[in-house]
C-alpha positions as CSV (number, residue, x, y, z in Angstrom):
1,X,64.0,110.4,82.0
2,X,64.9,108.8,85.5
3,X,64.6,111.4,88.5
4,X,67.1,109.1,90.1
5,X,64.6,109.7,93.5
6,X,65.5,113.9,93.0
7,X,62.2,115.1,92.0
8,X,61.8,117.6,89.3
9,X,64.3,119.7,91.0
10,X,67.7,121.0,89.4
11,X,70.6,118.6,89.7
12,X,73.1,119.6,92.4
13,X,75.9,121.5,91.2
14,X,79.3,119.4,91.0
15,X,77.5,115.8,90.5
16,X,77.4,115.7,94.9
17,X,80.7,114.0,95.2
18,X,82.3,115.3,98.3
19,X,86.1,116.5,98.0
20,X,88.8,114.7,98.0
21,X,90.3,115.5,101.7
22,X,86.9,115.3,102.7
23,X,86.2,111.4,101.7
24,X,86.6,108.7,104.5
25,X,89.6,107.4,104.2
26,X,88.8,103.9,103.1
27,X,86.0,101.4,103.8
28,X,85.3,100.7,107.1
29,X,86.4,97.3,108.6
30,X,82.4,95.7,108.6
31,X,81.7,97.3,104.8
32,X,81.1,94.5,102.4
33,X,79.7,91.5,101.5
34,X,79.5,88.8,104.1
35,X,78.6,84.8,102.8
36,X,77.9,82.4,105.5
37,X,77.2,78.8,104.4
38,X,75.2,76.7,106.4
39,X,72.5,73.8,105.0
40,X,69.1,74.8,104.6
41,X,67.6,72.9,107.7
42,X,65.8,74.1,110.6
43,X,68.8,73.0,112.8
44,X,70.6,75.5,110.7
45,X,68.8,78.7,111.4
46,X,70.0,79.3,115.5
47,X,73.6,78.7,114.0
48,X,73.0,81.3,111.2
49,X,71.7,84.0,113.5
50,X,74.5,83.2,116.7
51,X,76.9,83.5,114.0
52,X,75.6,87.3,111.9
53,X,75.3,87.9,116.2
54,X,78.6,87.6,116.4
55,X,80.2,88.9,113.5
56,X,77.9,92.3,114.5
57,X,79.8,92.1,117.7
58,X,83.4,91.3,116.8
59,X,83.2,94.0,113.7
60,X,82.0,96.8,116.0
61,X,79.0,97.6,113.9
62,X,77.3,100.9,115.5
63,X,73.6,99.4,114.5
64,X,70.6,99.7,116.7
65,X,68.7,96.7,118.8
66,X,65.8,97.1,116.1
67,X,68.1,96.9,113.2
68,X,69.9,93.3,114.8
69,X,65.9,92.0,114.8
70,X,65.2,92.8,111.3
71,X,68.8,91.5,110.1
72,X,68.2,88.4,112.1
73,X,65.1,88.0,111.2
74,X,66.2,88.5,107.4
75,X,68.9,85.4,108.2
76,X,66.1,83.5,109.5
């Protein structure tokens, strides 16, 4: 019996989908997967994280200085 994270509480009432008119209207541009390939050399790692950098800033993702760290860091 998986809680799903919920607790012991009730289930919400209507499965917590939201209604149809009020759902976004389709993924936003930066939703996804993204695969960058690149060999597995030291070299490598400053052109990994110039180019997640970049792709943050050309996609407009709203994400925080401390966020871009941990991604970055995650790349290296």
């Amino acid at each position: 019996m998986d809680d799903q994270g919920r607790g012991s509480g009730p289930r919400p009432e209507g499965g917590g989908e939201l209604p149809p008119d009020v759902r976004p209207p389709g993924p936003l541009p930066y939703e996804g997967v993204w695969r960058f390939t690149a060999p597995a050399v030291d070299a490598s790692v400053p052109q990994a994280r110039h180019a997640v950098r970049d792709l943050l800033a050309r996609q407009g993702v709203p994400v925080s200085d401390e966020l871009i760290q941990g991604l970055l860091l995650i790349v290296s």
